[in-house]
PDB file as gemmi writes it, atoms N, CA and C in Angstrom:
CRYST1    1.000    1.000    1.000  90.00  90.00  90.00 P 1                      
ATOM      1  N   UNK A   1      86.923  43.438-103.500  1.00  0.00           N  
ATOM      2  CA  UNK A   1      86.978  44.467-104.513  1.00  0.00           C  
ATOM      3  C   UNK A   1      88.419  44.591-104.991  1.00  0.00           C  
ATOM      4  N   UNK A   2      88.845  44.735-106.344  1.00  0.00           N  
ATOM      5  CA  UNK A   2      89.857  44.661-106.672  1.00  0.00           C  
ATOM      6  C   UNK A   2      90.014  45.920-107.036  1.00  0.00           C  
ATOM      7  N   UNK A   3      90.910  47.011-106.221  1.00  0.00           N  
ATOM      8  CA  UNK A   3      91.454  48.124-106.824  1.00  0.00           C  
ATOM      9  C   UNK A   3      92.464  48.149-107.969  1.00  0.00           C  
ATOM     10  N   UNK A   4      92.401  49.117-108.898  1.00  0.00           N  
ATOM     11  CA  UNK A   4      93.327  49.306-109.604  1.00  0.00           C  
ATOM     12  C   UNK A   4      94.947  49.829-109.483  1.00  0.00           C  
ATOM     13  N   UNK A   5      95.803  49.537-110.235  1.00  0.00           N  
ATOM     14  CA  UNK A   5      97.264  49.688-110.426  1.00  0.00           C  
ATOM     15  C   UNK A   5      97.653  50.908-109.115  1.00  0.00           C  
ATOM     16  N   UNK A   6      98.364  51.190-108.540  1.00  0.00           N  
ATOM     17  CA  UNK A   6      98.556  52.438-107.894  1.00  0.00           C  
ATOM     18  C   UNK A   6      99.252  53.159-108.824  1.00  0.00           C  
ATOM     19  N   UNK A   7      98.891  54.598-108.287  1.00  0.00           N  
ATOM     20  CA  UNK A   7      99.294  55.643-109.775  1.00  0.00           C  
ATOM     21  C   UNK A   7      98.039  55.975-110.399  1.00  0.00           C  
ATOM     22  N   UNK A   8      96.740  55.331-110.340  1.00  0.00           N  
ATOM     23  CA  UNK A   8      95.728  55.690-111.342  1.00  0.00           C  
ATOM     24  C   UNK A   8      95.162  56.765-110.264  1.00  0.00           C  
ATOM     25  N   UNK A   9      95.114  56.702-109.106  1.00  0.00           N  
ATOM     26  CA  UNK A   9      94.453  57.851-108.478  1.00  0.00           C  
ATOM     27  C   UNK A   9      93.279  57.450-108.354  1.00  0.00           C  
ATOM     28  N   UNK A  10      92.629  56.072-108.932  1.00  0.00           N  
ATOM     29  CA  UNK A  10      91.100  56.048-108.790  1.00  0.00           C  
ATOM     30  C   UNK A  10      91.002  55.455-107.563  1.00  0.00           C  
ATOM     31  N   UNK A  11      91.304  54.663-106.986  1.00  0.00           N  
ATOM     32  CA  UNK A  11      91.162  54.204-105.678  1.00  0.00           C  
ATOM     33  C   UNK A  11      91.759  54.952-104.630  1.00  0.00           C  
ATOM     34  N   UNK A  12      92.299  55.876-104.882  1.00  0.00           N  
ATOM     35  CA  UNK A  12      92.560  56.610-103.634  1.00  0.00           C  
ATOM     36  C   UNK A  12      90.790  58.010-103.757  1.00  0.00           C  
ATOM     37  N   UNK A  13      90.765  58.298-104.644  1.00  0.00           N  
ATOM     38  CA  UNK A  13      89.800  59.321-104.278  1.00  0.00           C  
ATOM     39  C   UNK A  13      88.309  57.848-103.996  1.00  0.00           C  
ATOM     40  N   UNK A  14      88.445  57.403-104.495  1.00  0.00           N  
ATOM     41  CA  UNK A  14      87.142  56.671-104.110  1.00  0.00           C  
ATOM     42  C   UNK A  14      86.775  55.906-102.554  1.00  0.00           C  
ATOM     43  N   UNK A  15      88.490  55.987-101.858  1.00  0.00           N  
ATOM     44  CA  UNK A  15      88.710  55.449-100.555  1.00  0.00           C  
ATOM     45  C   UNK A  15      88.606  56.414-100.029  1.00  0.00           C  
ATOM     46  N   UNK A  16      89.575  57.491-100.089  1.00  0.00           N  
ATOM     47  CA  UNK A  16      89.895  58.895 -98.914  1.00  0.00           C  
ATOM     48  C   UNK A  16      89.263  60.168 -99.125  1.00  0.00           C  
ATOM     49  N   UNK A  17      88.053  60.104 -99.616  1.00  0.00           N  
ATOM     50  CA  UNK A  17      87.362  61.707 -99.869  1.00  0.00           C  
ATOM     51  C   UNK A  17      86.540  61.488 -99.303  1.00  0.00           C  
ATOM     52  N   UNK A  18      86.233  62.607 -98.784  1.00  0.00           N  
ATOM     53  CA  UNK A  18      84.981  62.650 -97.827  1.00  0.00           C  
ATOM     54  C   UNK A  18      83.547  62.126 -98.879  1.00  0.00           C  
ATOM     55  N   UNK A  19      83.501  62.389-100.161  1.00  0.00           N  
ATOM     56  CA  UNK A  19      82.306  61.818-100.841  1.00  0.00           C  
ATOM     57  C   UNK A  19      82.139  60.195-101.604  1.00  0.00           C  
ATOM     58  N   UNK A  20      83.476  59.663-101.344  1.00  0.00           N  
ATOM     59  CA  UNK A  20      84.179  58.076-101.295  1.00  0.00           C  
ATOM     60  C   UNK A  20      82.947  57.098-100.832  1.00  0.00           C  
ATOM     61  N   UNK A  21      83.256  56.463-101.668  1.00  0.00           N  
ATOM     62  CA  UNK A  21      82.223  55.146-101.486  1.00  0.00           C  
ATOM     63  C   UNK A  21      82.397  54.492 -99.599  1.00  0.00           C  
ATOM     64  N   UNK A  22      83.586  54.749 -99.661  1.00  0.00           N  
ATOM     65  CA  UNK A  22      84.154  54.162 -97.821  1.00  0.00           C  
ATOM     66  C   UNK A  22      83.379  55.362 -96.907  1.00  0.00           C  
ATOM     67  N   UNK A  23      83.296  56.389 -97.303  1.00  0.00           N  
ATOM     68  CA  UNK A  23      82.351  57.180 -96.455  1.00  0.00           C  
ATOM     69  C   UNK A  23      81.192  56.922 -95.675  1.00  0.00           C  
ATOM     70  N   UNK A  24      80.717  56.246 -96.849  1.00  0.00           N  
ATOM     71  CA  UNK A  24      78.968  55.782 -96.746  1.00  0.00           C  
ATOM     72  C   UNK A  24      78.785  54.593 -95.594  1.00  0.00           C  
ATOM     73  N   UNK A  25      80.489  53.322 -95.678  1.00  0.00           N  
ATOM     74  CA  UNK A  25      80.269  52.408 -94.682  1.00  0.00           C  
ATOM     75  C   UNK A  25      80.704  52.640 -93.513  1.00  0.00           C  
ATOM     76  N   UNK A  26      81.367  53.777 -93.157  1.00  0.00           N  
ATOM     77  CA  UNK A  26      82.631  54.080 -92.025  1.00  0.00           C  
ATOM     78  C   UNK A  26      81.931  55.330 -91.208  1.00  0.00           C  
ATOM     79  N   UNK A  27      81.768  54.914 -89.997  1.00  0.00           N  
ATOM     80  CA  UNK A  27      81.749  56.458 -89.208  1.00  0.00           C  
ATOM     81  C   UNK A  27      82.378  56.815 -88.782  1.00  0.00           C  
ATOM     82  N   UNK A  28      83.506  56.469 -89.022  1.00  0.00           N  
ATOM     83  CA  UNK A  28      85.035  57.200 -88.803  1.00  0.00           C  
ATOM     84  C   UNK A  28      85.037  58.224 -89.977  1.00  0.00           C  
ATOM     85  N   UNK A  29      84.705  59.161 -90.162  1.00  0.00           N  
ATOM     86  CA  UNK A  29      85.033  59.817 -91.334  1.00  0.00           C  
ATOM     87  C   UNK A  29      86.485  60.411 -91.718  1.00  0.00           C  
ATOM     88  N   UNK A  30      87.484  60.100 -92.605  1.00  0.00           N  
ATOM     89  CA  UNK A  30      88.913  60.051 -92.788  1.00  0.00           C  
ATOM     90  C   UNK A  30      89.171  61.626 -92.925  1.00  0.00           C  
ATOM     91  N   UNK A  31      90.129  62.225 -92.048  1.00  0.00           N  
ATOM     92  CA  UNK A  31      90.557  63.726 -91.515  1.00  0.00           C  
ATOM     93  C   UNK A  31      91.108  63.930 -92.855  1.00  0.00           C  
ATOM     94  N   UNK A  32      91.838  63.301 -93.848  1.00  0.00           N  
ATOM     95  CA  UNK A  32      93.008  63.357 -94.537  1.00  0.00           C  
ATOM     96  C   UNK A  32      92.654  62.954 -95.900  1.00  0.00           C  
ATOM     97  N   UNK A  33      92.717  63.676 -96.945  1.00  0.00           N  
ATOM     98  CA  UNK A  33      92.388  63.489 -98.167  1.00  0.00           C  
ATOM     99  C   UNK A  33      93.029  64.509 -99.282  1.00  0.00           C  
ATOM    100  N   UNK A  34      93.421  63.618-100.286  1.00  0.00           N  
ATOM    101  CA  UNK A  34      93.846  65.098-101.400  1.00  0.00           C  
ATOM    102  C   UNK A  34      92.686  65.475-101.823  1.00  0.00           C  
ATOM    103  N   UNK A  35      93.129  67.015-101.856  1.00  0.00           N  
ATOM    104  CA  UNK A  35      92.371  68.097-102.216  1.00  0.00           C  
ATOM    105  C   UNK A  35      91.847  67.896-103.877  1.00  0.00           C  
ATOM    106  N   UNK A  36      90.392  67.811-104.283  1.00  0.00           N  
ATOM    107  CA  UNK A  36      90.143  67.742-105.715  1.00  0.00           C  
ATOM    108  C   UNK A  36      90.990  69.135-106.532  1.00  0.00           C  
ATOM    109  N   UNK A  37      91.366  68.939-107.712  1.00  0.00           N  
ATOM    110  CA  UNK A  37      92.053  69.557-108.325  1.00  0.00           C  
ATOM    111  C   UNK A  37      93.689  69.801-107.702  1.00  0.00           C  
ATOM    112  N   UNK A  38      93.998  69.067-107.110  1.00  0.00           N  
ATOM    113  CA  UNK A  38      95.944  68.959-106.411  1.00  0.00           C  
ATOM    114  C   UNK A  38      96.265  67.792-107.321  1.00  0.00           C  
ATOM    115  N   UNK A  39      97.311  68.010-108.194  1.00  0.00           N  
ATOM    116  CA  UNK A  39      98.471  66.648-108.555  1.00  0.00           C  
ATOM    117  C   UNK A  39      99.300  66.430-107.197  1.00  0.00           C  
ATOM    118  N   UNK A  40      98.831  65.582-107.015  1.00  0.00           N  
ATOM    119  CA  UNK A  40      99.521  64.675-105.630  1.00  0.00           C  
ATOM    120  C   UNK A  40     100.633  64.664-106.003  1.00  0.00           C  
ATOM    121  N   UNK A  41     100.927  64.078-107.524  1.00  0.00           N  
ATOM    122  CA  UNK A  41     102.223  63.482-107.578  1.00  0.00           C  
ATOM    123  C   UNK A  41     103.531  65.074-108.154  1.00  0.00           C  
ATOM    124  N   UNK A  42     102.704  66.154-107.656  1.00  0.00           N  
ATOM    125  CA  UNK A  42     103.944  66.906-107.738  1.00  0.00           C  
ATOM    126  C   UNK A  42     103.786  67.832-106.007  1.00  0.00           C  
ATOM    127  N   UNK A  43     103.033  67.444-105.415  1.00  0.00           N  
ATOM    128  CA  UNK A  43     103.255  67.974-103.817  1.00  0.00           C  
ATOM    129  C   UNK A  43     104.689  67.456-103.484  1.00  0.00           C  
ATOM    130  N   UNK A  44     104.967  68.431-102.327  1.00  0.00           N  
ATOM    131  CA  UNK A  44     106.287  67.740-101.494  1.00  0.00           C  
ATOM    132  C   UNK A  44     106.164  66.636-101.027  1.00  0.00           C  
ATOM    133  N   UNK A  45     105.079  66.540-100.166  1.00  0.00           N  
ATOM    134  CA  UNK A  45     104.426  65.131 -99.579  1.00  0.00           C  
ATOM    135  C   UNK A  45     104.718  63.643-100.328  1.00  0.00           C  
ATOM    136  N   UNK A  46     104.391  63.790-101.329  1.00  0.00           N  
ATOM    137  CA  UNK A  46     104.270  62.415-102.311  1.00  0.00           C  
ATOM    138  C   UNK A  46     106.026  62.130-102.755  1.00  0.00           C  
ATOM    139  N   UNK A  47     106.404  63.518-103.018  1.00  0.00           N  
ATOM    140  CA  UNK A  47     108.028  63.269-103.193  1.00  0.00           C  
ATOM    141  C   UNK A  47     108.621  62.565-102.459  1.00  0.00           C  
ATOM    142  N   UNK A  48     108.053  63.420-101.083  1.00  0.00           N  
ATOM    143  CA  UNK A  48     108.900  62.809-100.068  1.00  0.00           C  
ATOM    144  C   UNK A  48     109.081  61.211 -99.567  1.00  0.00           C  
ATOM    145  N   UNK A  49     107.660  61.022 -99.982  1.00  0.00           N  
ATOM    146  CA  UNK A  49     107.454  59.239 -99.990  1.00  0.00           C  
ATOM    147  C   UNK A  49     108.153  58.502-100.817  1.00  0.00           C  
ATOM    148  N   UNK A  50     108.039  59.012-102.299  1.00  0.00           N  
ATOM    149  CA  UNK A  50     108.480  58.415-102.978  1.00  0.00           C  
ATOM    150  C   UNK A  50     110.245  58.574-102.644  1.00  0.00           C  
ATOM    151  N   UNK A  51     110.776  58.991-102.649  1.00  0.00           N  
ATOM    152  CA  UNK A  51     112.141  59.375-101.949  1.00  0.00           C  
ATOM    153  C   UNK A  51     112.455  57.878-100.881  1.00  0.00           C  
ATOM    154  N   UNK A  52     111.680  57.908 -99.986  1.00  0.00           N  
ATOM    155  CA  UNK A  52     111.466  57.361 -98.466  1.00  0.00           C  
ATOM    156  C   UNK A  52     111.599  55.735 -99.195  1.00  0.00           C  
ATOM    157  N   UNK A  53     110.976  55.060-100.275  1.00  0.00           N  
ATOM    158  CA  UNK A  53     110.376  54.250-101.059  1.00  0.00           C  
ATOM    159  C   UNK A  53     111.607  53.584-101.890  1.00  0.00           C  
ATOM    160  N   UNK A  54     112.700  54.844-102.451  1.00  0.00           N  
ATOM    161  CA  UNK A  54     113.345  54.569-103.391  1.00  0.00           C  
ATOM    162  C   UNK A  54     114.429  54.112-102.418  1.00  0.00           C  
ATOM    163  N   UNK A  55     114.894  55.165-101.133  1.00  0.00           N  
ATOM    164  CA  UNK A  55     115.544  54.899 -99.997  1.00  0.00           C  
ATOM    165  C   UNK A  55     115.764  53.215 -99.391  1.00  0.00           C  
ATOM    166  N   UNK A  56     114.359  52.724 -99.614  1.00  0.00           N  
ATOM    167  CA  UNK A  56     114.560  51.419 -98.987  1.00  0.00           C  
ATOM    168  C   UNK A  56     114.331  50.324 -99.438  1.00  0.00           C  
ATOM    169  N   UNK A  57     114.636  50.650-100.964  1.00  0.00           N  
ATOM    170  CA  UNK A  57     114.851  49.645-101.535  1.00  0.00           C  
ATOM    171  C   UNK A  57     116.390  49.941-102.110  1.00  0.00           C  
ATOM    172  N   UNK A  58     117.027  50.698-102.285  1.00  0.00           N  
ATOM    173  CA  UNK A  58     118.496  50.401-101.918  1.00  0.00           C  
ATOM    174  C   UNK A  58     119.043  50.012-100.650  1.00  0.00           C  
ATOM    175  N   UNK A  59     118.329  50.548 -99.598  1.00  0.00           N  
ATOM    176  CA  UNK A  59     118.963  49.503 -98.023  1.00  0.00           C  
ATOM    177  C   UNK A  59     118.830  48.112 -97.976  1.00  0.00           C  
ATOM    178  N   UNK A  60     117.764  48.027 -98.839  1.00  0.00           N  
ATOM    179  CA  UNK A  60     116.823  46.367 -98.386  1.00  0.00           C  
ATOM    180  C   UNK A  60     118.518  45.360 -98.974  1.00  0.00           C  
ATOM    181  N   UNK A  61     118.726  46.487-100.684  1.00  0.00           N  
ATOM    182  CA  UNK A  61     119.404  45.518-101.726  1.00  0.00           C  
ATOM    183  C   UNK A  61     120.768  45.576-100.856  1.00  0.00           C  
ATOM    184  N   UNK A  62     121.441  46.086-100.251  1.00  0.00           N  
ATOM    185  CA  UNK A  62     123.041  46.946 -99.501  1.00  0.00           C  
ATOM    186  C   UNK A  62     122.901  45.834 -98.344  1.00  0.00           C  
ATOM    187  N   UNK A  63     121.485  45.673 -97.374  1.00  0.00           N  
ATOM    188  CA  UNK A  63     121.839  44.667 -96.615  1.00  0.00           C  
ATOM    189  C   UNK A  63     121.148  43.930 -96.435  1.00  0.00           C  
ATOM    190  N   UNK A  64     120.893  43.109 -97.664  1.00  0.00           N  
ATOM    191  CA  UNK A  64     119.920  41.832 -97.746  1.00  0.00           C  
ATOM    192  C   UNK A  64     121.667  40.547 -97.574  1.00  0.00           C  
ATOM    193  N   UNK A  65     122.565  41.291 -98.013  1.00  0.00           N  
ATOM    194  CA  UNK A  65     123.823  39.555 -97.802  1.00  0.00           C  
ATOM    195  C   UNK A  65     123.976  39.316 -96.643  1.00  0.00           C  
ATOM    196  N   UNK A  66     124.116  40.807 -95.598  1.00  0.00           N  
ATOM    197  CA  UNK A  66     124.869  40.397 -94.578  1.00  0.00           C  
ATOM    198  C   UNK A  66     122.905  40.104 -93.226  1.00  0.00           C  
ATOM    199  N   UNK A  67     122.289  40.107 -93.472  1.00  0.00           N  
ATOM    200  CA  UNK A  67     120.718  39.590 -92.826  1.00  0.00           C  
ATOM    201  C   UNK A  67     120.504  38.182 -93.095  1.00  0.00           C  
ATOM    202  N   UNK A  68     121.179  37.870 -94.548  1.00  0.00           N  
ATOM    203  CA  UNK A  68     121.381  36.237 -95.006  1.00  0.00           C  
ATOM    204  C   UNK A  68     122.187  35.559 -93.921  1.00  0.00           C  
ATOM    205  N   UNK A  69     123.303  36.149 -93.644  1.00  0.00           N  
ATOM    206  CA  UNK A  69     124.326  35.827 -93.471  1.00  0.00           C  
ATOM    207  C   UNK A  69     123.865  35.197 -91.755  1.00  0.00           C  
ATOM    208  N   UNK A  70     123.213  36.541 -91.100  1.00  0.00           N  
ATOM    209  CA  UNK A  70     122.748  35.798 -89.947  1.00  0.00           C  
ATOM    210  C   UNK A  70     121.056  34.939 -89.591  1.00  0.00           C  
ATOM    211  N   UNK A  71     120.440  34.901 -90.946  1.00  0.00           N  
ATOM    212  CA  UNK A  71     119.766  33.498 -91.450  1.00  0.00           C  
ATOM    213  C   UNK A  71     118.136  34.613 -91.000  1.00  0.00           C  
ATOM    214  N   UNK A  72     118.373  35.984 -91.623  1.00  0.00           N  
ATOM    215  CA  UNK A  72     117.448  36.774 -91.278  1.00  0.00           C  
ATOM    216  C   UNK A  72     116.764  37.028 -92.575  1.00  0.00           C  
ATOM    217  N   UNK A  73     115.327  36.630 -93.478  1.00  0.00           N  
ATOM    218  CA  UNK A  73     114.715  37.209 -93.848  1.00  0.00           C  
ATOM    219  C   UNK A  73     113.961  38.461 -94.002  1.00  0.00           C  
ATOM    220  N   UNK A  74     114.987  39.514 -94.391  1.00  0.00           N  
ATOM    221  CA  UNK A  74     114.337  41.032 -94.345  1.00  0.00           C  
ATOM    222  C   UNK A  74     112.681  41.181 -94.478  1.00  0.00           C  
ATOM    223  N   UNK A  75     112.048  39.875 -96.032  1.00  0.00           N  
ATOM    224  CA  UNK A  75     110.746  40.513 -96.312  1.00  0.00           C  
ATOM    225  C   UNK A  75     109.750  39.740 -95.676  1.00  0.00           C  
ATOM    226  N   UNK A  76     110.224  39.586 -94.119  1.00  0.00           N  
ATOM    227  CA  UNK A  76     109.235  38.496 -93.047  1.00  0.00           C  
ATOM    228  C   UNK A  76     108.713  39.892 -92.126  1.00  0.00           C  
ATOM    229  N   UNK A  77     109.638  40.727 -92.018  1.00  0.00           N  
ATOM    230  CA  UNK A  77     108.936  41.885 -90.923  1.00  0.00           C  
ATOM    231  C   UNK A  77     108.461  43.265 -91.601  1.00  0.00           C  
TER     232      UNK A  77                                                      
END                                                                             
């Protein structure tokens, strides 16, 4: 199944809501879901990721020379 772009929000409610198509195959039923009617993308939560996100991709770029240097591929782990 090919989900769409992240950001559209459609594959996350169709994965993580309790009425989600993944519901129907999983008896694990998922504890954790945004709330219908919440913009995710203005919770603290999502900030905070995105923050966490923006964070490490300036570390990756700051010490991707000196990981070269000792013959370490950062995007292997």
């Amino acid at each position: 199944m090919k989900l769409p772009a992240t950001g559209s929000g459609e594959w996350h409610s169709l994965f993580s809501s309790k009425k989600g198509l993944a519901s129907t195959f999983n008896i694990l039923q998922d504890k954790y879901f945004w709330q219908d009617g919440v913009d995710k993308e203005k919770t603290g939560w999502f900030c905070f990721q995105e923050a966490v996100k923006a964070h490490q991709t300036i570390a990756m770029n700051y010490l991707k020379p000196t990981f070269e240097k000792m013959g370490i591929d950062l995007h292997n782990y």
